[in-house]
N, CA, C, O and CB atoms as a CASP TS submission, in Angstrom:
PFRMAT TS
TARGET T0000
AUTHOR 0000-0000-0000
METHOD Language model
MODEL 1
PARENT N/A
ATOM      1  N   UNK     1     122.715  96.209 173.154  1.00  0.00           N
ATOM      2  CA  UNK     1     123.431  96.139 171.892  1.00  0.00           C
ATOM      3  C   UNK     1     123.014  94.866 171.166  1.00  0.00           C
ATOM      4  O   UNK     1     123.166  93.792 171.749  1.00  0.00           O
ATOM      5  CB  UNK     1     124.969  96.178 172.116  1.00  0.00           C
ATOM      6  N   UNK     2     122.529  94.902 170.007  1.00  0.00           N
ATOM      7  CA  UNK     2     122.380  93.899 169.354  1.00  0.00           C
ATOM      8  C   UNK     2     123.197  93.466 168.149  1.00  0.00           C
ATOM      9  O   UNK     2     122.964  94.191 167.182  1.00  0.00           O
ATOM     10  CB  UNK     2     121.314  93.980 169.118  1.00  0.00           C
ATOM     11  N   UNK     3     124.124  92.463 167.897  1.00  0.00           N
ATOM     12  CA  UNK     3     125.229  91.945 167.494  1.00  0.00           C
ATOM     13  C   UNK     3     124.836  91.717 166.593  1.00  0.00           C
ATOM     14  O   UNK     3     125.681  91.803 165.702  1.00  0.00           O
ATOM     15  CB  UNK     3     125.850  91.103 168.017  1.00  0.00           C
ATOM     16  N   UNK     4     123.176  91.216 166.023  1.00  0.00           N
ATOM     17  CA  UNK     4     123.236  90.926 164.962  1.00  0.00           C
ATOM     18  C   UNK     4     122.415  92.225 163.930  1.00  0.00           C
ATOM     19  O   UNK     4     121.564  92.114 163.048  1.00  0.00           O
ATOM     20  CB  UNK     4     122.737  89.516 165.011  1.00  0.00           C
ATOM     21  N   UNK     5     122.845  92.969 164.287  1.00  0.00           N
ATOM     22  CA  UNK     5     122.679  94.226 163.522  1.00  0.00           C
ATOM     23  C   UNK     5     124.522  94.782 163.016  1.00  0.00           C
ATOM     24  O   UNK     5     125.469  95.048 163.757  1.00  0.00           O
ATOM     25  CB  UNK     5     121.712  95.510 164.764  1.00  0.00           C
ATOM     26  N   UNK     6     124.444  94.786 161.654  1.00  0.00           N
ATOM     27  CA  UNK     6     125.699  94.650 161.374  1.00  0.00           C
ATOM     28  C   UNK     6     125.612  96.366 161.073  1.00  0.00           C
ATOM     29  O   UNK     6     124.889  96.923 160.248  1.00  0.00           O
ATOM     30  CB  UNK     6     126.155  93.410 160.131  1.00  0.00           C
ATOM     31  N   UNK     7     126.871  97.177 162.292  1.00  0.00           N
ATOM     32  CA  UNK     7     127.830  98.831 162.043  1.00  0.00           C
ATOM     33  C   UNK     7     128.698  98.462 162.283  1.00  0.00           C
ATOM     34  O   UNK     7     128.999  97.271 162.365  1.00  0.00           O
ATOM     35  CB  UNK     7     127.727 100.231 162.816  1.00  0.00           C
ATOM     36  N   UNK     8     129.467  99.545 162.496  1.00  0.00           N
ATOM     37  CA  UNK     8     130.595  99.540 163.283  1.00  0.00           C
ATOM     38  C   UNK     8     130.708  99.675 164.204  1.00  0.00           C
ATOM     39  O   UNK     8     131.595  98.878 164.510  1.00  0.00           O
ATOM     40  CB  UNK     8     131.238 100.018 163.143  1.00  0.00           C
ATOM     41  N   UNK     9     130.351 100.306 165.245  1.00  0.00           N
ATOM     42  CA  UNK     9     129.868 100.346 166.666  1.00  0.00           C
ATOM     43  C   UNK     9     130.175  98.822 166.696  1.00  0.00           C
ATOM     44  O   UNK     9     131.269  98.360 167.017  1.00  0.00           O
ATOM     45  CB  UNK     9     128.166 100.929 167.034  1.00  0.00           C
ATOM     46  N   UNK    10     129.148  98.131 166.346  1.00  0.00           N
ATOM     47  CA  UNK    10     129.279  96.263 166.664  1.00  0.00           C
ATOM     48  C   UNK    10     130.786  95.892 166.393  1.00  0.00           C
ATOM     49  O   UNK    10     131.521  95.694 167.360  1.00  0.00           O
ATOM     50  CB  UNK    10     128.174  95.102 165.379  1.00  0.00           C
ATOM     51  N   UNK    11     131.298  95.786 165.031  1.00  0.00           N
ATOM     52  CA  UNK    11     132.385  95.207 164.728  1.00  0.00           C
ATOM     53  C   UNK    11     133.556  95.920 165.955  1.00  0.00           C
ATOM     54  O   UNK    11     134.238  95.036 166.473  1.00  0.00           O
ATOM     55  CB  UNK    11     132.656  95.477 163.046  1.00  0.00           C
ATOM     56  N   UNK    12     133.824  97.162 166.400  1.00  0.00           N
ATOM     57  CA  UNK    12     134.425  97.599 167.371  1.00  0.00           C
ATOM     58  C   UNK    12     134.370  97.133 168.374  1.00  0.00           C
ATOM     59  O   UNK    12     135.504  96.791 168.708  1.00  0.00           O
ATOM     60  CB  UNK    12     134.278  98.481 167.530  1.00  0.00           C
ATOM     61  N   UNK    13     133.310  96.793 169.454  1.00  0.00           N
ATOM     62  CA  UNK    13     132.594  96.247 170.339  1.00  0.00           C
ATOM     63  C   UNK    13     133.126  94.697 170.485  1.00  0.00           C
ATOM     64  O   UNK    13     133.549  94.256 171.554  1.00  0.00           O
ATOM     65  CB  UNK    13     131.147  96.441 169.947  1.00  0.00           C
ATOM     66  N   UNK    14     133.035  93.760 169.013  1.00  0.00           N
ATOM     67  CA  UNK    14     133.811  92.330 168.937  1.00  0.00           C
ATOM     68  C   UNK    14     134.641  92.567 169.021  1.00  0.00           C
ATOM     69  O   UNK    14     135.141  91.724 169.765  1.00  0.00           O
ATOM     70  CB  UNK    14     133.862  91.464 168.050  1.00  0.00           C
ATOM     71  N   UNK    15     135.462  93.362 168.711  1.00  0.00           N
ATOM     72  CA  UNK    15     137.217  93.076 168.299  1.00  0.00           C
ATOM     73  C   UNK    15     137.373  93.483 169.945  1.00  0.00           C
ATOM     74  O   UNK    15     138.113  92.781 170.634  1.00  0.00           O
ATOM     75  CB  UNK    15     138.307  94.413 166.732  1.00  0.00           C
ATOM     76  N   UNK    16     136.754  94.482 170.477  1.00  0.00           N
ATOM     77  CA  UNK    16     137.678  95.060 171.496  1.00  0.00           C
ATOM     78  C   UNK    16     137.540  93.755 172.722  1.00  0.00           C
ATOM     79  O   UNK    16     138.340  93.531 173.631  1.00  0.00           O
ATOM     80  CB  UNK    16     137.089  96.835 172.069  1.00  0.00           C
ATOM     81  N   UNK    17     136.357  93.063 172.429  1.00  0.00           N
ATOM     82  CA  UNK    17     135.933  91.801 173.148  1.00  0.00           C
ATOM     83  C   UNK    17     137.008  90.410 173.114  1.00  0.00           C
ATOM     84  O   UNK    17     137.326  89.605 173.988  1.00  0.00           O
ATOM     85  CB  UNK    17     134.504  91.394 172.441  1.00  0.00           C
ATOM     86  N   UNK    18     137.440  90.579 171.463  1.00  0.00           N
ATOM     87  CA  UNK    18     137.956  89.325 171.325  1.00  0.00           C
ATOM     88  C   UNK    18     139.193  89.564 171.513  1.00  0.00           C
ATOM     89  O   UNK    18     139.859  88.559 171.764  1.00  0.00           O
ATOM     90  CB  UNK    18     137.699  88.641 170.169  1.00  0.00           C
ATOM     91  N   UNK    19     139.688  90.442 171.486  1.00  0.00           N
ATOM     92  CA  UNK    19     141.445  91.103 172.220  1.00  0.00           C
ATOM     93  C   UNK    19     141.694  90.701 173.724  1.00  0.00           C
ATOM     94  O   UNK    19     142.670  90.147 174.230  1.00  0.00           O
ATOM     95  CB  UNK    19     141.558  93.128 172.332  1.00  0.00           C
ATOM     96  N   UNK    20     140.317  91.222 174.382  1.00  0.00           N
ATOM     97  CA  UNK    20     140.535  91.082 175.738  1.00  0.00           C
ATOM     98  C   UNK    20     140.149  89.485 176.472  1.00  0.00           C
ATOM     99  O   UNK    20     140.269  89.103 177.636  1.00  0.00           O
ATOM    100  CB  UNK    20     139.665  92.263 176.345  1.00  0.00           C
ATOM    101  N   UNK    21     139.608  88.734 175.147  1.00  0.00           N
ATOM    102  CA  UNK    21     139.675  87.348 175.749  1.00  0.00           C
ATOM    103  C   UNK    21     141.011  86.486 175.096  1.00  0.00           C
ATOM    104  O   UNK    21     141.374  85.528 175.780  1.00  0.00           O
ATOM    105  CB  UNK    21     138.160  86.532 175.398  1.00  0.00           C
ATOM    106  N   UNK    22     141.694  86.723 173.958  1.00  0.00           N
ATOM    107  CA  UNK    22     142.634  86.123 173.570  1.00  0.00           C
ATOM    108  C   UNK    22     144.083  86.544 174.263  1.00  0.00           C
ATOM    109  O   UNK    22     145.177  85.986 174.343  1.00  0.00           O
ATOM    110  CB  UNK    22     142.531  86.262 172.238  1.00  0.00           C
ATOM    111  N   UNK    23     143.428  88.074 174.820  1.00  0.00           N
ATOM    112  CA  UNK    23     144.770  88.247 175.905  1.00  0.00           C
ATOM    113  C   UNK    23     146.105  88.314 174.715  1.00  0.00           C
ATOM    114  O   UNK    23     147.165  87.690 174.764  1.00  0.00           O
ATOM    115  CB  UNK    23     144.974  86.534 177.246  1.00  0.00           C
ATOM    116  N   UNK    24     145.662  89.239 173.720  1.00  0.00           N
ATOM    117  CA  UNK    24     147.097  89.443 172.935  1.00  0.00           C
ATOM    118  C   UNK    24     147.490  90.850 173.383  1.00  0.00           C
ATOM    119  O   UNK    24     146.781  91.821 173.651  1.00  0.00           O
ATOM    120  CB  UNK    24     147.003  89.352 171.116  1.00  0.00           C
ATOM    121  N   UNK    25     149.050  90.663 173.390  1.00  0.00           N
ATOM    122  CA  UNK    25     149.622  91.661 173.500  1.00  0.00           C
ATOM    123  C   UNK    25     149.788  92.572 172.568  1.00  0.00           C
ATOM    124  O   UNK    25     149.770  93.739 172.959  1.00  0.00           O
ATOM    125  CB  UNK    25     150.459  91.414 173.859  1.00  0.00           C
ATOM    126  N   UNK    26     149.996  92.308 171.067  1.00  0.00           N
ATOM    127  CA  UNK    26     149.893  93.390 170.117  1.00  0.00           C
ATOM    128  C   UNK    26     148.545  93.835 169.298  1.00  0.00           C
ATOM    129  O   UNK    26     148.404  93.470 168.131  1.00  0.00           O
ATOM    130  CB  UNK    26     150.833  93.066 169.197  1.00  0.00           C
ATOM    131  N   UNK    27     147.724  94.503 169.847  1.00  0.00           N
ATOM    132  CA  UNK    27     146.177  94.719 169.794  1.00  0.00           C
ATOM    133  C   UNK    27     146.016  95.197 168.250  1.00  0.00           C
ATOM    134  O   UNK    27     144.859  95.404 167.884  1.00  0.00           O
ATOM    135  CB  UNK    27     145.565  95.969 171.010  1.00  0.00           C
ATOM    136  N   UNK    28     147.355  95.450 167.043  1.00  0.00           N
ATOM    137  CA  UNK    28     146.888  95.779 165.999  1.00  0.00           C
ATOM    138  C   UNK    28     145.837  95.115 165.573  1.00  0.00           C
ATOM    139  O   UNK    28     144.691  95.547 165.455  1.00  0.00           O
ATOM    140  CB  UNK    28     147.677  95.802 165.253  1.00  0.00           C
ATOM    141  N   UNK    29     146.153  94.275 165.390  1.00  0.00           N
ATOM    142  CA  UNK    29     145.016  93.563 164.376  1.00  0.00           C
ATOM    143  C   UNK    29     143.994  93.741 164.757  1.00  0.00           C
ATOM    144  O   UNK    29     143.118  93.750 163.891  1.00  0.00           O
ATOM    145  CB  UNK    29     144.975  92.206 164.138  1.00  0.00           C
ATOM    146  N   UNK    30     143.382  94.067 166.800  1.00  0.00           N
ATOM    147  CA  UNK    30     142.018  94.483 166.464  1.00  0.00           C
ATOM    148  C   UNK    30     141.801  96.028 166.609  1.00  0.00           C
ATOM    149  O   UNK    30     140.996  96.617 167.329  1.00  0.00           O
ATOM    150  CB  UNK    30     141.023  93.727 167.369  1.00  0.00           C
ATOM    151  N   UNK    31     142.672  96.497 165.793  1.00  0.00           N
ATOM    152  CA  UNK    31     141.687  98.219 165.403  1.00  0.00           C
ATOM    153  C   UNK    31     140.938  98.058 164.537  1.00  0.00           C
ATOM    154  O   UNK    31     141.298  97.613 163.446  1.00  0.00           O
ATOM    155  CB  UNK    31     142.438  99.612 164.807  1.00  0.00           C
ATOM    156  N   UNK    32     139.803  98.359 164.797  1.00  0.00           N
ATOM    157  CA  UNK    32     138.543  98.489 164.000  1.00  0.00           C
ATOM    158  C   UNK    32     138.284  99.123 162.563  1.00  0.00           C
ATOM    159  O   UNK    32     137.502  98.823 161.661  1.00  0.00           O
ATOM    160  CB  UNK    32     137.783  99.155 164.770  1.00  0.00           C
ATOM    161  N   UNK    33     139.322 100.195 162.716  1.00  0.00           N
ATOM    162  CA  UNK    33     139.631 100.680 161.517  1.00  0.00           C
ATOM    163  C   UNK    33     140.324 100.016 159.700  1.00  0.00           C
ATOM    164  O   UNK    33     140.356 100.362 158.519  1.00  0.00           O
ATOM    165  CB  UNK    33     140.409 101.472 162.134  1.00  0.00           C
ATOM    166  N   UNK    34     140.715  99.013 160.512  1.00  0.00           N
ATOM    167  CA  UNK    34     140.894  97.971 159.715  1.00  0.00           C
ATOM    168  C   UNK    34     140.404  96.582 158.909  1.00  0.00           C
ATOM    169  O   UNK    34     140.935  95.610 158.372  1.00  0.00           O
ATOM    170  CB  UNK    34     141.416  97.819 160.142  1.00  0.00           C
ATOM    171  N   UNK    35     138.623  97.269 159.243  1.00  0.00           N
ATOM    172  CA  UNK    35     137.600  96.176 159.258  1.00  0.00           C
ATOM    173  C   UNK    35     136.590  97.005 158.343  1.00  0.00           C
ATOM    174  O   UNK    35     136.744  98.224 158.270  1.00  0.00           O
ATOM    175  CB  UNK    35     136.989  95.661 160.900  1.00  0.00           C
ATOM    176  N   UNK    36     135.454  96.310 157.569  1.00  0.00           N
ATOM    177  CA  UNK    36     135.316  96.449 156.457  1.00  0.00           C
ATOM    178  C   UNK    36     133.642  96.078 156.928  1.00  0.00           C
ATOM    179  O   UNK    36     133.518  95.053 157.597  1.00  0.00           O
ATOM    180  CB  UNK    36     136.345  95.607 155.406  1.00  0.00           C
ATOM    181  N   UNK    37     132.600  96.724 156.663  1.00  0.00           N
ATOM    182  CA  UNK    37     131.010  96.168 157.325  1.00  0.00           C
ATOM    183  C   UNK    37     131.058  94.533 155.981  1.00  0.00           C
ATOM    184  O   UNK    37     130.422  93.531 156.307  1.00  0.00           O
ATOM    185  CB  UNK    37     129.016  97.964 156.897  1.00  0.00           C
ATOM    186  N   UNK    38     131.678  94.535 154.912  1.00  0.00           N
ATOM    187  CA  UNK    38     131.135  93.452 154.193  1.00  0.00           C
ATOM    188  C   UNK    38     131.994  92.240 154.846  1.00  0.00           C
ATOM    189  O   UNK    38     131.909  91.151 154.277  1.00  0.00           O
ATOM    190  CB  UNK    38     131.284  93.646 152.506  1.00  0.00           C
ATOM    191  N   UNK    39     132.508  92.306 155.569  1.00  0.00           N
ATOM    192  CA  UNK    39     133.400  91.090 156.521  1.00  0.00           C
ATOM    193  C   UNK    39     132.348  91.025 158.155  1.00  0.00           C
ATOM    194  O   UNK    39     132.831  90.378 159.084  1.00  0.00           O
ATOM    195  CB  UNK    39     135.597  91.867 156.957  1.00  0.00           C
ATOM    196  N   UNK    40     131.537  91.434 158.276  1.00  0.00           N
ATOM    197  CA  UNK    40     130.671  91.555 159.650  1.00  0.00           C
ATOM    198  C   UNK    40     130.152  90.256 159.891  1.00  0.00           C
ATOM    199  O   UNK    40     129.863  90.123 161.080  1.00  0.00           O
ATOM    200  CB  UNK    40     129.403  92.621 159.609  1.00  0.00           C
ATOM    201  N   UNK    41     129.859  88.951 158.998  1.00  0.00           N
ATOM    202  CA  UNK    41     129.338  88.058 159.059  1.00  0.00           C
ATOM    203  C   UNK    41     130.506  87.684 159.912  1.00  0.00           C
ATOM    204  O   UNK    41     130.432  87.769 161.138  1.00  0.00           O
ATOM    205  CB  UNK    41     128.841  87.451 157.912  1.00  0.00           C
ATOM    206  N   UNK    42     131.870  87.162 159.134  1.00  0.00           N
ATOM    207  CA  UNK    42     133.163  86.536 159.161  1.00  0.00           C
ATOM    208  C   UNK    42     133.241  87.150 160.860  1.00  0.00           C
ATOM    209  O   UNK    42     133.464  86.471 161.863  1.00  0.00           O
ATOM    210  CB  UNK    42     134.484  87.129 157.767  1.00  0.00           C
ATOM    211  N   UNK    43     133.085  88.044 160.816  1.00  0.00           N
ATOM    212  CA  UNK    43     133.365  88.574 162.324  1.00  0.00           C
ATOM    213  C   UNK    43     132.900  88.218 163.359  1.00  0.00           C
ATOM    214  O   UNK    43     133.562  87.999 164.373  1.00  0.00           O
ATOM    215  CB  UNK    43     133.142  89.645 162.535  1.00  0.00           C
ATOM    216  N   UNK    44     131.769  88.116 163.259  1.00  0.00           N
ATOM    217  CA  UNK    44     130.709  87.665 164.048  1.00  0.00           C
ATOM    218  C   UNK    44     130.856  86.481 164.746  1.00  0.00           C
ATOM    219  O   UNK    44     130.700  86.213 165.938  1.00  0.00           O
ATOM    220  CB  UNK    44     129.666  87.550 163.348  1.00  0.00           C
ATOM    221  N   UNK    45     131.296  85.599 163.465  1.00  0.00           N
ATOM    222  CA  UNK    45     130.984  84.042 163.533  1.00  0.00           C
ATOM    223  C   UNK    45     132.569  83.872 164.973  1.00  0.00           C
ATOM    224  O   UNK    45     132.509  83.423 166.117  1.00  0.00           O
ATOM    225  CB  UNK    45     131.250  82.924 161.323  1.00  0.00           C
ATOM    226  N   UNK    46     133.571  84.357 164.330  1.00  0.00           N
ATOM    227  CA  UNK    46     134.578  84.531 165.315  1.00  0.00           C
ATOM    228  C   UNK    46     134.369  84.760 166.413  1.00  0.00           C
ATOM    229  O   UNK    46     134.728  83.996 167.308  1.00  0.00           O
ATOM    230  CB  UNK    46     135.283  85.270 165.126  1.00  0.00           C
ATOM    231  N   UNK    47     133.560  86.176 166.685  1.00  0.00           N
ATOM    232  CA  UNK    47     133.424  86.466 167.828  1.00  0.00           C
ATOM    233  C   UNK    47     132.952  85.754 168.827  1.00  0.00           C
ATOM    234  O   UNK    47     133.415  85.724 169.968  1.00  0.00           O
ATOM    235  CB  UNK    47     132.957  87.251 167.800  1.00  0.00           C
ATOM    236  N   UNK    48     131.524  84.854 168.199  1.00  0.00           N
ATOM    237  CA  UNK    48     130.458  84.348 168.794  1.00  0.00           C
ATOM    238  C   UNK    48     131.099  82.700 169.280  1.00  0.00           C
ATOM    239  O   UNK    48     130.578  81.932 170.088  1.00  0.00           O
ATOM    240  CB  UNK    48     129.077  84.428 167.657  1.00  0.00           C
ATOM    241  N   UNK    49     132.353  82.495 168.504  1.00  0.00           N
ATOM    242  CA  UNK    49     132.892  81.189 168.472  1.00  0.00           C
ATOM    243  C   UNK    49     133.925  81.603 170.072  1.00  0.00           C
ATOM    244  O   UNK    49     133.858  80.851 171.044  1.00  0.00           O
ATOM    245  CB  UNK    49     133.851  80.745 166.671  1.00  0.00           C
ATOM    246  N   UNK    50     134.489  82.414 170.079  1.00  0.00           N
ATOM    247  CA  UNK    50     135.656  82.901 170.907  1.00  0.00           C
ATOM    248  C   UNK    50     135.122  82.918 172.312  1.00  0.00           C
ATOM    249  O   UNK    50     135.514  82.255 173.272  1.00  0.00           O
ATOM    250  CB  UNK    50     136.216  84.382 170.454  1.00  0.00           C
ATOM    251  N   UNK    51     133.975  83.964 172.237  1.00  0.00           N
ATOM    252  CA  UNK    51     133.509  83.454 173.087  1.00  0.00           C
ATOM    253  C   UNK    51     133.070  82.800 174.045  1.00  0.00           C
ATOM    254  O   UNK    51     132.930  83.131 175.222  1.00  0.00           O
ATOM    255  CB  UNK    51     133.442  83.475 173.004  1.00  0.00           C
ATOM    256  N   UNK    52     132.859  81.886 173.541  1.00  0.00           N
ATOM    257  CA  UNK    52     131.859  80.773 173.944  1.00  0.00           C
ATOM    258  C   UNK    52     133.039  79.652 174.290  1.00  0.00           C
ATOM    259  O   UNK    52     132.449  78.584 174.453  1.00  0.00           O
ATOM    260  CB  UNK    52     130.614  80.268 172.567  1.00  0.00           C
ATOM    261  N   UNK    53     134.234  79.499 174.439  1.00  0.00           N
ATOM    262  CA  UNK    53     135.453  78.887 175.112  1.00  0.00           C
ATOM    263  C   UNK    53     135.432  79.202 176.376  1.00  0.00           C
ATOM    264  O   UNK    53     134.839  80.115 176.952  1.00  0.00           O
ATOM    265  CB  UNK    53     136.732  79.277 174.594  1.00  0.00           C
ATOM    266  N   UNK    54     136.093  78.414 176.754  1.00  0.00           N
ATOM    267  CA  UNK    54     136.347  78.718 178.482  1.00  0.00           C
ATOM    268  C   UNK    54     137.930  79.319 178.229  1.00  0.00           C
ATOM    269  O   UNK    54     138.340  80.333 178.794  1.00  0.00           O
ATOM    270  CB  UNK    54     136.285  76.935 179.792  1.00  0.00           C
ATOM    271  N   UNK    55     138.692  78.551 177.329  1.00  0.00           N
ATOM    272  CA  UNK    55     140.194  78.853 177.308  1.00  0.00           C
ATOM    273  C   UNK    55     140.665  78.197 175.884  1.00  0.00           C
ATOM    274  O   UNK    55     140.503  77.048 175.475  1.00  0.00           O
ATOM    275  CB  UNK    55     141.052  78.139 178.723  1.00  0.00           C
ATOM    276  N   UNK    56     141.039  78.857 175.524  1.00  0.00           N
ATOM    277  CA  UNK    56     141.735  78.461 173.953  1.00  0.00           C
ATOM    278  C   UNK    56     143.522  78.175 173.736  1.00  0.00           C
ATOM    279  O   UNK    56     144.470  78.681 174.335  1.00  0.00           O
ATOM    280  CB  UNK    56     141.375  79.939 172.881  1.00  0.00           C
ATOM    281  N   UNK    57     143.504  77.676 173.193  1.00  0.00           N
ATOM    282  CA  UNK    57     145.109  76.885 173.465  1.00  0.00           C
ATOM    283  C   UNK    57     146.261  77.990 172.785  1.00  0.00           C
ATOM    284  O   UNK    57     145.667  78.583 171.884  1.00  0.00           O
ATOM    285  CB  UNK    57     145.259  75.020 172.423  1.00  0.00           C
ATOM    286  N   UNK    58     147.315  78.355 172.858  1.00  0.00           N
ATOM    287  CA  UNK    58     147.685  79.434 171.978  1.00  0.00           C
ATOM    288  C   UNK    58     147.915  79.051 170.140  1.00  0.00           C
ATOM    289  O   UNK    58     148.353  79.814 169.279  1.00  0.00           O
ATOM    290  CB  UNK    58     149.123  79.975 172.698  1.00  0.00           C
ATOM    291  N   UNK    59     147.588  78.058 170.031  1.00  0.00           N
ATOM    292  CA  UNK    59     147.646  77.460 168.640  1.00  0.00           C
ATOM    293  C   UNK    59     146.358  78.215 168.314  1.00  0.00           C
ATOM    294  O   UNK    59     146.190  79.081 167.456  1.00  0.00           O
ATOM    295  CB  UNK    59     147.650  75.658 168.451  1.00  0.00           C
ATOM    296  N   UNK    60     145.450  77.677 169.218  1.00  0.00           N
ATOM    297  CA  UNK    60     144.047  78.367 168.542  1.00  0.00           C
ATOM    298  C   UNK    60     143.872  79.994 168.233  1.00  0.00           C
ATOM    299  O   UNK    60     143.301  80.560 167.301  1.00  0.00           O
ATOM    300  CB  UNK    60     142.828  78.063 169.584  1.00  0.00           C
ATOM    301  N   UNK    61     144.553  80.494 169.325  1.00  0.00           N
ATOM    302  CA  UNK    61     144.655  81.877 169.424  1.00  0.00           C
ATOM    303  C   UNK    61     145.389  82.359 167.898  1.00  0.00           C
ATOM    304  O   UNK    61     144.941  82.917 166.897  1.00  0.00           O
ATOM    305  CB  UNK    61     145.574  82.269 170.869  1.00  0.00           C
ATOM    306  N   UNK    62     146.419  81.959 168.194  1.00  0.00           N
ATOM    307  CA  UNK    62     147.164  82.265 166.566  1.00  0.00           C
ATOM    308  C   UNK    62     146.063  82.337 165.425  1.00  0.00           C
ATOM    309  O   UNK    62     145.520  83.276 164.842  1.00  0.00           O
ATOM    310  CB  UNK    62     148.317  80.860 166.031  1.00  0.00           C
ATOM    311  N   UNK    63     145.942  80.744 165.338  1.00  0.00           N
ATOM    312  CA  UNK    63     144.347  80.813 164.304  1.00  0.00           C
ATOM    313  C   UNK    63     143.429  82.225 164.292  1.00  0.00           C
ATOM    314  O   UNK    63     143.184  83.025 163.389  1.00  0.00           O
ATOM    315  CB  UNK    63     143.088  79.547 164.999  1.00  0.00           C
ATOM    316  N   UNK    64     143.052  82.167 165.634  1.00  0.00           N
ATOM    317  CA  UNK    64     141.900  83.015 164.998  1.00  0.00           C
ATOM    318  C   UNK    64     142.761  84.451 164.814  1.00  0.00           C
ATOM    319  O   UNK    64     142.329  85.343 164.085  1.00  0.00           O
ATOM    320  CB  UNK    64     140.338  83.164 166.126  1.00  0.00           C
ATOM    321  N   UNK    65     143.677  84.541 165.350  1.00  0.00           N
ATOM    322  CA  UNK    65     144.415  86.405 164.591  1.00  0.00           C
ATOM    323  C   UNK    65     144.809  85.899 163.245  1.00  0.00           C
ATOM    324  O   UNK    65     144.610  86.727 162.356  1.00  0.00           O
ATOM    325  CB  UNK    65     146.307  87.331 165.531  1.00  0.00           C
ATOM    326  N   UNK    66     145.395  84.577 162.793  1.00  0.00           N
ATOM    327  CA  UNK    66     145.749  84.798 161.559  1.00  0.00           C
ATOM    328  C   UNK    66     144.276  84.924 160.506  1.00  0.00           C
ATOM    329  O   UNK    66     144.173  85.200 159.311  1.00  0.00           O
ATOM    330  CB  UNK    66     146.791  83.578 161.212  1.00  0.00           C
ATOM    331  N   UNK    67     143.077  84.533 161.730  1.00  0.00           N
ATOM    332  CA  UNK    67     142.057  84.136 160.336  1.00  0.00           C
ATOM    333  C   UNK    67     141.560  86.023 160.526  1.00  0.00           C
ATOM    334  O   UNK    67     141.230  86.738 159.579  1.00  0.00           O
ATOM    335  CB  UNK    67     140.259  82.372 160.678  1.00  0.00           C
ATOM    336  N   UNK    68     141.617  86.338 161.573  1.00  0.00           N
ATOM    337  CA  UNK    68     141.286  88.030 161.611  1.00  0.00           C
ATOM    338  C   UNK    68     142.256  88.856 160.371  1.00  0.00           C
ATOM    339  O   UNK    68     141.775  89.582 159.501  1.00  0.00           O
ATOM    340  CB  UNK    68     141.814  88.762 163.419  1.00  0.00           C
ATOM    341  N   UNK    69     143.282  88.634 160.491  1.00  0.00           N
ATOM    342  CA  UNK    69     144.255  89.251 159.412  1.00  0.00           C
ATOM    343  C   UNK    69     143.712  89.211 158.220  1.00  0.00           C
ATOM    344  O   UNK    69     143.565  90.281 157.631  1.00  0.00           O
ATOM    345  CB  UNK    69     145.554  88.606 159.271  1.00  0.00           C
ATOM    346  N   UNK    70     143.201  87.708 157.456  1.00  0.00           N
ATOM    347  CA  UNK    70     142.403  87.521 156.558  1.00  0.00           C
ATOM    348  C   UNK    70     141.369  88.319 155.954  1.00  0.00           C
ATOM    349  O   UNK    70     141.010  88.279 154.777  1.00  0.00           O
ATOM    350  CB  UNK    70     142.025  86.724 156.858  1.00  0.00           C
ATOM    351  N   UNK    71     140.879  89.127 156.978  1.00  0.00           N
ATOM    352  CA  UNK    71     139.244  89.753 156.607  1.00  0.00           C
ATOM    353  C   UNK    71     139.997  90.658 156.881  1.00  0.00           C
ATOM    354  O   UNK    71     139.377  91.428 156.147  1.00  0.00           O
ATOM    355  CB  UNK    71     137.613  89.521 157.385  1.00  0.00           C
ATOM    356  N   UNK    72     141.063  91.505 157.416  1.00  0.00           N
ATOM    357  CA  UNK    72     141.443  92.856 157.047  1.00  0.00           C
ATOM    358  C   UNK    72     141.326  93.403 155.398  1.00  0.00           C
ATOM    359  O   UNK    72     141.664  92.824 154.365  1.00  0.00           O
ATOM    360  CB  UNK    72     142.902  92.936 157.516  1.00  0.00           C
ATOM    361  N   UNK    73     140.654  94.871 155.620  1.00  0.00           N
ATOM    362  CA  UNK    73     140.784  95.544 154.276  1.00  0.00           C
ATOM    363  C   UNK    73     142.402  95.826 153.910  1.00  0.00           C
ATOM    364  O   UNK    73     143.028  95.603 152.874  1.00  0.00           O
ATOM    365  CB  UNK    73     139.905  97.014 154.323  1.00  0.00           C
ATOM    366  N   UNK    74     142.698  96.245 154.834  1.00  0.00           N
ATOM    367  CA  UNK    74     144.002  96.621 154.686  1.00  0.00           C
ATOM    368  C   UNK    74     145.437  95.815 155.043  1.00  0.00           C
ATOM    369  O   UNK    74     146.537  96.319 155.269  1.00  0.00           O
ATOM    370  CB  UNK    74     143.958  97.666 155.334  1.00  0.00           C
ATOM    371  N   UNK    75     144.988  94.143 155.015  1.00  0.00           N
ATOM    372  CA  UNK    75     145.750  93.547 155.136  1.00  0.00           C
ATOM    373  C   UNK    75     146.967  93.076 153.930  1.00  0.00           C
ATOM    374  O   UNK    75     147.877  92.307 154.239  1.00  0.00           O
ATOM    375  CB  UNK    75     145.072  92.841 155.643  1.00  0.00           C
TER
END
């Protein structure tokens, strides 16, 4: 899979990634369906940032769902 090829397949693939490392319990925010290919950069950069933590503090966590909410189409 290459991430920096921007579908949906990918953007699905991050979110379902960055759910299961932020360890949230209410997974709305990452349905995919709620994501937009012209936000794929914004996504990315998240993903690739989230990642790359060993452990994120729950302040941070908040951050990045409130900054995910942000790039919702349907937010």
């Amino acid at each position: 899979m290459d991430l920096n090829e921007k579908s949906a397949e990918n953007v699905s693939y991050m979110l379902d990634q960055m759910a299961k490392k932020l360890e949230v319990a209410n997974q709305i925010v990452f349905d995919p369906k709620g994501y937009d290919l012209s936000k794929y950069d914004e996504i990315k950069f998240m993903y690739d940032f989230i990642m790359k933590q060993n452990t994120l503090s729950a302040a941070e966590t908040t951050a990045f769902i409130d900054e995910l909410r942000s790039v919702r189409v349907d937010s």
